[in-house]
Residue, then its C-alpha position, 0 to 999 in steps of 0.5 A: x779078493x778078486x769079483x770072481x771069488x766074491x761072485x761065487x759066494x752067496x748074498x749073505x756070505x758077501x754081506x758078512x765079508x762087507x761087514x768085516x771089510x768095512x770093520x777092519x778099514x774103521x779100525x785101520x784108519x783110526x791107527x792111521x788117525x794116531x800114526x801107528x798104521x805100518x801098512x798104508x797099502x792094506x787100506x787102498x786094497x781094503x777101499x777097493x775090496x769094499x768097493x768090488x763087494x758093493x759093486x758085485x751086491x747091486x749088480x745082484x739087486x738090479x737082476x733080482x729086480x729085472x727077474x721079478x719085473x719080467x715074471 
């Protein structure tokens, strides 16, 4: 998943696919824990996902902040 299909979702979409990305590396980091993780690729491409969806969600917080401090 790349920033520009996240920046087109809206906030909630974004929040559901966060909640989804963070569950999926919870679950493959405890398959990794007891050693049957086949893919270790998925969890730095699941870290970096998460990382873009936070980062595209505070990116939307700091102008929803900016747009009520100028109005």
């Amino acid at each position: 998943m790349n920033a520009q299909e996240i920046r087109t979702l809206s906030t909630d979409e974004i929040k559901t696919r966060l909640d989804d990305a963070e569950e999926e590396f919870f679950n493959l980091r405890t398959q990794f824990t007891i050693g049957q993780l086949e893919n270790f690729n998925r969890l730095t491409e699941l870290k970096r996902d998460i990382a873009r969806i936070k980062t595209i969600l505070r990116e939307r917080e700091l102008a929803a902040e900016v747009a009520t401090s100028e109005g």
